[in-house]
C-alpha positions as CSV (number, residue, x, y, z in Angstrom):
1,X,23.7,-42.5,-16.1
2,X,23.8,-39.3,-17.8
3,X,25.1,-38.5,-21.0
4,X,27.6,-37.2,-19.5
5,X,29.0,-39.8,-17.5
6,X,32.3,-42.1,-19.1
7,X,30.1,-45.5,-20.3
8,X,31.8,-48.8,-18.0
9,X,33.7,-50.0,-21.3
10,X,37.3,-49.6,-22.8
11,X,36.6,-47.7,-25.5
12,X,33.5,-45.5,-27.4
13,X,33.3,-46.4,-31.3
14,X,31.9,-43.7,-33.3
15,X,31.0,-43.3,-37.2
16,X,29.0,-40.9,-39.4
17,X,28.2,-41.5,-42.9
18,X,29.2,-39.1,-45.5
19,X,28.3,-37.4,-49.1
20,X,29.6,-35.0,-51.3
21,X,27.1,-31.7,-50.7
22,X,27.3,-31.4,-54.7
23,X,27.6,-34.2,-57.6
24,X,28.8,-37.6,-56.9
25,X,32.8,-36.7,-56.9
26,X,35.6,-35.8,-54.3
27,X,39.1,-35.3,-54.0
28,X,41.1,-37.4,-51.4
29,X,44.1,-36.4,-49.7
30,X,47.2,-37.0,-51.6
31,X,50.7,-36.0,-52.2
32,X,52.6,-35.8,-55.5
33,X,55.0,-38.8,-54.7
34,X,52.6,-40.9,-53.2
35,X,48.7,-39.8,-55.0
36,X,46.1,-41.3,-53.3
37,X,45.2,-44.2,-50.4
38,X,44.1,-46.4,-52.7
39,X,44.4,-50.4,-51.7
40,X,41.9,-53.4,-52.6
41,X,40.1,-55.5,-49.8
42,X,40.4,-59.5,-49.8
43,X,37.0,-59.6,-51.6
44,X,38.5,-57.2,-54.4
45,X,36.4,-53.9,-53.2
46,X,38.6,-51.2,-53.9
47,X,38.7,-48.3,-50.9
48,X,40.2,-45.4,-50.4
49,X,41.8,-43.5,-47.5
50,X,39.8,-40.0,-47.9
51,X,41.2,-38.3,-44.5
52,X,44.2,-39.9,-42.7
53,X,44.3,-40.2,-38.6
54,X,47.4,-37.3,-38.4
55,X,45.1,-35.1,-40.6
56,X,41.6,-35.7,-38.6
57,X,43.6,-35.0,-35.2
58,X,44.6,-31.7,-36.7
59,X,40.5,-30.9,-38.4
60,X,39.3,-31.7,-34.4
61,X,41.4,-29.6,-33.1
62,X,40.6,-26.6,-35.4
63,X,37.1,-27.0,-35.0
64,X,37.4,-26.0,-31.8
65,X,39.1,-22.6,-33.5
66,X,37.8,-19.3,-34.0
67,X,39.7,-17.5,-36.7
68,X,38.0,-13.6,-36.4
69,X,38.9,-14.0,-32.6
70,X,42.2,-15.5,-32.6
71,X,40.5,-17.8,-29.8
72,X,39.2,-20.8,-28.4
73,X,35.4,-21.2,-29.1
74,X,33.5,-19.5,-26.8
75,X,32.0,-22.7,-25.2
76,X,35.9,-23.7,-24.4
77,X,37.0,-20.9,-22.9
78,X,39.2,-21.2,-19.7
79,X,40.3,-24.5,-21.2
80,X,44.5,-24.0,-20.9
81,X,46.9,-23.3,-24.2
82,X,50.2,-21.7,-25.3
83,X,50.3,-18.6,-27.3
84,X,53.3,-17.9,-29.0
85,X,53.7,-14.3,-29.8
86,X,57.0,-12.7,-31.6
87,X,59.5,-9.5,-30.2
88,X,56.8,-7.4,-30.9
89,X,54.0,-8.6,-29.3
90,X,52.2,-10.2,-32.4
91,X,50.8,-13.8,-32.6
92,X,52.4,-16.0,-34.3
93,X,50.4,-19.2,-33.3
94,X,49.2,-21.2,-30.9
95,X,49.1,-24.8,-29.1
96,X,46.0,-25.3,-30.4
97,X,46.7,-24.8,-34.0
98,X,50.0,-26.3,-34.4
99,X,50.2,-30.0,-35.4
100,X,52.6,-31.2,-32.8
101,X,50.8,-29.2,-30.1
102,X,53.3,-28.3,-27.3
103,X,56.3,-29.7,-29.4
104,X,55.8,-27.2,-32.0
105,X,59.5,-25.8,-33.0
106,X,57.8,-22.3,-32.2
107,X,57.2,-23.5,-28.4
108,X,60.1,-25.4,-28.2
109,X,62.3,-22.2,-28.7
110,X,60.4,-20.1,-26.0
111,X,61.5,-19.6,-22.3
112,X,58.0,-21.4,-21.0
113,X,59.6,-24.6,-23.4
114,X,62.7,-24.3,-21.3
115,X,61.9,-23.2,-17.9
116,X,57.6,-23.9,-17.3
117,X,57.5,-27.0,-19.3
118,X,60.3,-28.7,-18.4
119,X,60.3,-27.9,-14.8
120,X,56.5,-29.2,-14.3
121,X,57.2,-32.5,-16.1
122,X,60.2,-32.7,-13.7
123,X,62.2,-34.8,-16.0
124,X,65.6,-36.0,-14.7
125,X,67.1,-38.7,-17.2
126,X,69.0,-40.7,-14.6
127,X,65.4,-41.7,-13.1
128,X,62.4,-43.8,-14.8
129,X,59.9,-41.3,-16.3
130,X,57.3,-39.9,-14.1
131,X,54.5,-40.6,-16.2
132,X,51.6,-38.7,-13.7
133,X,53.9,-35.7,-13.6
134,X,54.0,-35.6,-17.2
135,X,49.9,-36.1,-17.2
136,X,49.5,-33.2,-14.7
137,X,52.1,-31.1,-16.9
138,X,50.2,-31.1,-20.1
139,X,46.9,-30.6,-18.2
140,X,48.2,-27.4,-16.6
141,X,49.2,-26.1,-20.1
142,X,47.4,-27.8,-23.2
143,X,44.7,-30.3,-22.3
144,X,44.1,-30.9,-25.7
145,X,47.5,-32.9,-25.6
146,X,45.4,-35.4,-23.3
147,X,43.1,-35.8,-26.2
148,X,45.3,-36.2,-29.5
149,X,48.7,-36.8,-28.0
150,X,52.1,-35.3,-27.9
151,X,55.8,-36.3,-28.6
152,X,58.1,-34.1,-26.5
153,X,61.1,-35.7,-28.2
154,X,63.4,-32.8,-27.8
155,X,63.3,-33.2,-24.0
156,X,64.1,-36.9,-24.0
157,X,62.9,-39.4,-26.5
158,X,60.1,-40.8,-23.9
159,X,58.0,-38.5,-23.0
160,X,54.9,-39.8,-25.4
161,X,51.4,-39.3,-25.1
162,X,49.1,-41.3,-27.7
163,X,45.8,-40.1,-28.8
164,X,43.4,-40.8,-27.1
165,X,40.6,-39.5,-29.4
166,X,41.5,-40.5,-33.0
167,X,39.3,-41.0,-36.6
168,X,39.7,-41.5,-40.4
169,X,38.0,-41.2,-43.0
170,X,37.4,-44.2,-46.1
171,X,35.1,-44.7,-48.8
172,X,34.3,-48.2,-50.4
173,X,33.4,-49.2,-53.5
174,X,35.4,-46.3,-55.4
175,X,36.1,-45.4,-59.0
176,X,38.3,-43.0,-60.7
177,X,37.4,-40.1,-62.3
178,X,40.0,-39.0,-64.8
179,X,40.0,-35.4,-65.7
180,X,42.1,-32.5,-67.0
181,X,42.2,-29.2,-68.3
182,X,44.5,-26.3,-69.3
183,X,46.1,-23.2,-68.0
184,X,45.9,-20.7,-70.9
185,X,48.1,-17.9,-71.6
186,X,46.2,-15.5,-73.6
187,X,49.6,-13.5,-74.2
188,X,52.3,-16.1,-75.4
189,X,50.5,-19.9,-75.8
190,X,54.0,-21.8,-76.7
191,X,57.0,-21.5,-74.6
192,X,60.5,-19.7,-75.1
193,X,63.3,-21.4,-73.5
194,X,65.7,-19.0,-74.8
195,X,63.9,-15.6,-73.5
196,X,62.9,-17.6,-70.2
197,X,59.3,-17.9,-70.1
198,X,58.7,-21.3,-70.2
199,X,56.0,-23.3,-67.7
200,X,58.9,-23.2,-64.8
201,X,57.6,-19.4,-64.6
202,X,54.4,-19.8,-64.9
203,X,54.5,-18.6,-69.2
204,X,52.9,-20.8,-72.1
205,X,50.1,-22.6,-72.2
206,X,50.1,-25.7,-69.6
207,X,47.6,-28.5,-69.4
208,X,47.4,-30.8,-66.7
209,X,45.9,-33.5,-65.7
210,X,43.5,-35.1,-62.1
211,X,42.0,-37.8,-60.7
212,X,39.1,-37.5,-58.0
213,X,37.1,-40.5,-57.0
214,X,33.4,-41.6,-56.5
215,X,32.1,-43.9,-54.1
216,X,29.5,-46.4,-52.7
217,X,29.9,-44.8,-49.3
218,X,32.2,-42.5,-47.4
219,X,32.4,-43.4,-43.7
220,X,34.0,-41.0,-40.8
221,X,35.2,-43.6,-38.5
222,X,36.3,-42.1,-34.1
223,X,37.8,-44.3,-31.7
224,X,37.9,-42.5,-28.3
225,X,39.7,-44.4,-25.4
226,X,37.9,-44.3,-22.4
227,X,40.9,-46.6,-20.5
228,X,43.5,-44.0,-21.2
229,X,41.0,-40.8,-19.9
230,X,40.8,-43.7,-17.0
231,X,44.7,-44.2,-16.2
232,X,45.3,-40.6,-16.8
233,X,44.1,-40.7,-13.0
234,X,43.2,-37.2,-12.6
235,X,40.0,-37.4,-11.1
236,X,36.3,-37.4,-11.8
237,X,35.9,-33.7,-13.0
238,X,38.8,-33.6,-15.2
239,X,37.4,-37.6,-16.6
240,X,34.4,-36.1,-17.6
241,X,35.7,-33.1,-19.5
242,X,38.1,-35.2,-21.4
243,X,35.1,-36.9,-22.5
244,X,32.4,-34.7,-23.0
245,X,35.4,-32.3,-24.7
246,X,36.3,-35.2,-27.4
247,X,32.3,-35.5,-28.2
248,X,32.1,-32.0,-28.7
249,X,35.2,-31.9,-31.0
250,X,33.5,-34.6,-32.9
251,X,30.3,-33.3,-33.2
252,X,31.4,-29.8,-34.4
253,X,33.9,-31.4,-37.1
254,X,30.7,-33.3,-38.5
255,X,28.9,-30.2,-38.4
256,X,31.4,-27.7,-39.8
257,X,34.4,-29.1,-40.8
258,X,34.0,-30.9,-43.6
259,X,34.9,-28.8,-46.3
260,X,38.7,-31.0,-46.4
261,X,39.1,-29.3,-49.6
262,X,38.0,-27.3,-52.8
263,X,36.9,-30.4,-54.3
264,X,36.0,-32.2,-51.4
265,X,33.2,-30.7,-49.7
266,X,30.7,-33.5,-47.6
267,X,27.7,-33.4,-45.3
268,X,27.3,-36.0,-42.7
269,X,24.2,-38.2,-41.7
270,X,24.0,-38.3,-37.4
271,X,26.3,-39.8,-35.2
272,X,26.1,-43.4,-34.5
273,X,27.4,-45.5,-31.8
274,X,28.9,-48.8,-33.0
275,X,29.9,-49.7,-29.1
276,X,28.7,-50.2,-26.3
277,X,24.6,-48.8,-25.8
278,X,25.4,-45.3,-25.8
279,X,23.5,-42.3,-26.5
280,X,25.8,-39.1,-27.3
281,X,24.3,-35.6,-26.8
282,X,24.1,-33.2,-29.8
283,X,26.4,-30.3,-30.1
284,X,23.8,-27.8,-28.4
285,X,23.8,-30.0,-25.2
286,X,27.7,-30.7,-25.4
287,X,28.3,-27.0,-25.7
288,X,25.8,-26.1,-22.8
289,X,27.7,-28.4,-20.5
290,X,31.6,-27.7,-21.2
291,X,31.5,-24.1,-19.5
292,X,30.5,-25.4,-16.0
293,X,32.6,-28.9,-17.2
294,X,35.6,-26.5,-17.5
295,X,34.9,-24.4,-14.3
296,X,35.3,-27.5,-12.3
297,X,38.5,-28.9,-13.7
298,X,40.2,-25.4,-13.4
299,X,42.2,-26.6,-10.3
300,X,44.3,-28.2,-12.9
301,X,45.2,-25.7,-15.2
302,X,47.7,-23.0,-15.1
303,X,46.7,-19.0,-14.2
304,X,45.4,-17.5,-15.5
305,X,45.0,-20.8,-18.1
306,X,46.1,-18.7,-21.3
307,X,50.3,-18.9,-20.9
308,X,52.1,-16.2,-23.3
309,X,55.3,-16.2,-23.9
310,X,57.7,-15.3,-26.9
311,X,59.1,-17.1,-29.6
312,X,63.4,-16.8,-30.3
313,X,64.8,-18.0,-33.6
314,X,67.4,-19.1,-31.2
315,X,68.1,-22.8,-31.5
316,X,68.0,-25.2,-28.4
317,X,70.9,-26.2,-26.1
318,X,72.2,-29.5,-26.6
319,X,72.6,-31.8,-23.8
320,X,69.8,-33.9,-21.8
321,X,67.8,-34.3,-25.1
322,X,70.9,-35.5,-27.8
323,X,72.1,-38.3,-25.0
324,X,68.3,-39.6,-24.7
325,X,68.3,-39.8,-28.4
């Protein structure tokens, strides 16, 4: 067996151990009405939820993004996407970098949405689903979808992919670091609610106040499911590039997409495989194989693989989709 090759077993178990590249602190993600992951084991170890699955989906998937080329990585070219492009002929975004892929509101009001999409999944909702049709659809346009899912909702509420390639990130052991500081305004330091410059708009002095975290270990746990590639039931070549795709995307986010945020800026010990006996190939190798991977799977994608097509801030007819829902 070759590195390449699916292992016999229902799913590959990755982690990576992680640490700040600087200090002993990072900042988790968060939202103002929620803060941080924060919940306490059985045993009364206190973890933390650094990176969430939606998130890491979304870091995967622009790792395999180059930003001064508006373009797939070079090793992943040919591999099929959706640009969206506006009336005059500038990008506005892509498959790849939106987070609901091909249901992205700027793909869903496009004529490929209504007319290439819908026809290849061939969706009639008086008939069970056509689950390989689906399969073969989001092939043709956006493999990717394959690999982190899709919810095409707005064509009928069953048309569901899952991700097959998901991952988190924790830390254990983890206390608080409680810290502040102060915006200064070096022209007026109190405010003046009567001449409206108060903190609202941005006048006065205003202090503030953060938490970031330390920990006994930060682990970046992937789960790749080699029984969905499996029952996707597209055959050998496109099995393999699946697979070999979803290492890549993992080894490249290890090696160059861990900077989640200003204060959160890690570096990452080698890949280990928890399950089964598995030796994955390093990003050199992974990137050597994808262009001839790709070349052999092309039979499945759309041509030329790159579809363009043009966004309307035109809203969607109602119909098929608001009966399913």
């Amino acid at each position: 067996m070759t590195t390449f090759d699916l292992p016999p077993s229902p799913r590959l178990l990755l982690q990576a151990e992680l640490v700040p590249i600087q200090g002993t602190r990072f900042q988790p993600t968060g939202f103002p009405d929620v803060g941080a992951g924060v919940y306490t084991l059985p045993n009364g170890t206190e973890q933390l939820l650094v990176e969430s699955a939606q998130s890491v989906a979304n870091r995967l998937e622009a790792a395999c993004w180059d930003d001064v080329a508006n373009d797939l990585v070079a090793p992943l070219k040919g591999l099929p996407y959706v640009r969206v492009n506006n009336d005059s002929g500038e990008l506005l975004t892509t498959s790849i970098q939106e987070a609901h892929r091909l249901n992205s509101a700027y793909i869903e009001r496009t004529e490929f949405f209504e007319k290439d999409l819908k026809a290849a999944i061939g969706f009639d909702d008086k008939k069970p689903m056509d689950r390989s049709r689906l399969v073969a659809a989001l092939a043709r346009f956006d493999v990717c979808c394959l690999l982190h899912g899709v919810f095409l909702e707005s064509i009928a509420g069953v048309l569901r992919i899952p991700r097959a390639l998901s991952g988190f990130i924790e830390a254990a052991g983890v206390g608080r670091v409680n810290t502040g500081g102060v915006k200064n305004d070096r022209v007026q330091a109190t405010k003046d609610e009567e001449g409206g410059r108060t903190a609202a708009e941005g006048f006065g002095n205003v202090p503030f106040h953060r938490t970031e975290f330390f920990a006994e270990c930060i682990t970046a746990y992937f789960n790749l499911d080699l029984e969905q590639l499996r029952g996707y039931r597209l055959g050998a070549e496109m099995e393999r590039l699946l697979f070999v795709l979803a290492l890549f995307k993992v080894q490249k986010f290890l090696s160059t997409g861990l900077r989640l945020r200003t204060a959160c800026d890690l570096a990452a010990s080698p890949l280990v495989v928890k399950t089964p006996d598995f030796k994955v190939a390093d990003l050199t190798e992974l990137a050597k194989e994808l262009p001839t991977l790709v070349h052999a799977a092309q039979k499945h994608f759309a041509s030329p693989p790159v579809t363009t097509t043009v966004f309307t801030d035109k809203k969607p007819k109602e119909g098929k989709a608001k009966k399913a829902k």
